[in-house]
C-alpha positions in Angstrom: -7.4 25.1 -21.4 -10.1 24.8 -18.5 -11.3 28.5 -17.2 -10.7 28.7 -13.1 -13.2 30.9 -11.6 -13.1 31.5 -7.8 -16.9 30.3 -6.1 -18.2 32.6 -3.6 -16.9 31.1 0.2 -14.1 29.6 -1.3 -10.7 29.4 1.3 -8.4 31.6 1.0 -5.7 29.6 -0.2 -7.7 28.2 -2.7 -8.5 31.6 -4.6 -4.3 32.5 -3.9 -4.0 29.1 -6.1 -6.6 29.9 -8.4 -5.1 33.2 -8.9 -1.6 31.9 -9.4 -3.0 30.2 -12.2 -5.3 32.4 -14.1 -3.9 33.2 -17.1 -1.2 30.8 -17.3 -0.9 27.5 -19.4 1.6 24.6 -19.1 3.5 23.6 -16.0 2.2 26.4 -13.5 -1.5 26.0 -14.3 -0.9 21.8 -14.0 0.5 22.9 -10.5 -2.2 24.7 -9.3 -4.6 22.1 -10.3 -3.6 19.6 -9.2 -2.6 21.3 -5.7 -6.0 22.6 -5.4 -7.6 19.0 -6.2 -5.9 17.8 -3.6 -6.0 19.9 -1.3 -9.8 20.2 -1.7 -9.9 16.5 -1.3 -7.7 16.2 1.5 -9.4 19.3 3.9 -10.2 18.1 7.0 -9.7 14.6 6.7 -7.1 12.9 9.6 -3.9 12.4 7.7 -4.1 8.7 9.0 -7.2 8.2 7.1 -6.0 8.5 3.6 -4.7 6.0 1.2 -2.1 6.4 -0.9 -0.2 4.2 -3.3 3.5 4.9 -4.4 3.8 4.8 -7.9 7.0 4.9 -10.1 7.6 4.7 -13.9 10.7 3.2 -15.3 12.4 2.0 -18.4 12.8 -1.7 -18.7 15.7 -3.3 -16.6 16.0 0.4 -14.4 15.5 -0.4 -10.5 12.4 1.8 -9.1 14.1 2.1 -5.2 14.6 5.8 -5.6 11.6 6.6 -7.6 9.6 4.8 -4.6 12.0 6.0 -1.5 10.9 9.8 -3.0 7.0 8.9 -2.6 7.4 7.0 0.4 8.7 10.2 1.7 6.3 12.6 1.0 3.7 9.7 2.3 5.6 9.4 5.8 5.9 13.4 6.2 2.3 13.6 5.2 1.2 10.6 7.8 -0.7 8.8 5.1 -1.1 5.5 5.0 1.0 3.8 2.0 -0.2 0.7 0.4 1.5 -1.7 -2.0 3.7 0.3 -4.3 3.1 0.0 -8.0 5.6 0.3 -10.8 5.4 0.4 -14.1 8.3 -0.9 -16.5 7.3 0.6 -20.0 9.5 3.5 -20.0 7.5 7.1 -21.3 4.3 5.7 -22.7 0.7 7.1 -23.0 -0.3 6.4 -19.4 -3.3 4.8 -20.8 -1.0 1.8 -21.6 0.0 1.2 -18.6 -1.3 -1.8 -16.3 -0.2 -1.2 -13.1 -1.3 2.9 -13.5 -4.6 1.4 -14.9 -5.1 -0.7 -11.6 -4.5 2.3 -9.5 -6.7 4.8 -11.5 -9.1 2.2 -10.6 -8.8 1.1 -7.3 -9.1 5.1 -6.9 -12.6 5.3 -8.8 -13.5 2.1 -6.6 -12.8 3.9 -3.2 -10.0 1.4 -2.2 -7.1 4.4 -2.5 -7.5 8.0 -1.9 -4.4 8.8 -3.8 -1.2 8.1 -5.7 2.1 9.9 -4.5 5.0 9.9 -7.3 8.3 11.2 -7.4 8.1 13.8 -10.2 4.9 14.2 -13.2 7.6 12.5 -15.4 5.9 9.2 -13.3 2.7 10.1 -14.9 3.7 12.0 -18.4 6.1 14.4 -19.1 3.8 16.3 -21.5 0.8 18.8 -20.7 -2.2 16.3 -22.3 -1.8 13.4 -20.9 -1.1 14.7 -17.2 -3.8 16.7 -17.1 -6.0 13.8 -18.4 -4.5 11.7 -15.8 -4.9 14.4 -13.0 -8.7 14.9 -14.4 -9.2 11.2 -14.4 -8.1 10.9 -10.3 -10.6 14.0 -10.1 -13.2 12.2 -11.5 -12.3 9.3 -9.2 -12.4 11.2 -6.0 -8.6 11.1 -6.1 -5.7 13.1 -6.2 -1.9 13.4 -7.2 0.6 13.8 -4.2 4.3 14.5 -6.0 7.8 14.9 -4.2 9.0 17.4 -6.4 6.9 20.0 -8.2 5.7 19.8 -11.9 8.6 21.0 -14.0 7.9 22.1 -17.8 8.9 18.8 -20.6 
């Protein structure tokens, strides 16, 4: 488990979320991460600026419409700009697997997206590993992780 430590200057809302997850493991420390990632990434900018692709994850043969119409939301109340949705059809796998995941992560690293906005971390994995390796990975991209509904525990 990474160590959050407050830097001198930092906003206040940043430290409230750093706070919130001192101490903590699992599904609220995941929040606060990734709510801090993004919002670090995201201060200041014009909403109309950033890039974001929906992204769903479903089991073969499942229709993503819902999945998508969730992101989309988020994306239209946020004013982002959306940008061909992606969707995956391999049901729960290592999000390493997955192609269209893979091309997002990076067109991300690449500067062509600024984010991805999913409907629930179930889109991205439902266990604690392999999100926060995924959220880390957008991090390390200069991304971040928009969701419509908050992280819930697997």
């Amino acid at each position: 488990m990474s160590v959050l430590v407050p830097a001198p200057g930092l906003p206040p809302a940043i430290v409230s979320f750093l706070a919130a997850a001192r101490g903590h493991s699992g599904t609220r420390r995941l929040w606060c991460l990734r709510q801090l990632w993004a919002d670090a990434l995201l201060d200041g900018r014009d909403p109309g600026s950033v890039r974001v692709a929906p992204y769903a994850l479903i089991r073969p043969g499942q229709d993503p419409a819902a999945r998508l119409a969730q992101a989309r939301a988020v994306i239209v109340r946020a004013g982002w700009q959306a940008v061909t949705p992606a969707v995956d059809t391999t049901g729960p796998t290592d999000p390493a697997t997955r192609p269209q995941l893979e091309r997002l992560f990076a067109a991300v690293a690449r500067g062509e997206l600024d984010g991805l906005v999913a409907a629930s971390r179930t889109d991205i994995s439902p266990y604690d590993a392999p999100y926060e390796a995924a959220l880390r990975r957008l991090r390390a991209g200069g991304g971040f992780l928009a969701l419509a509904l908050d992280e819930t525990a697997p």
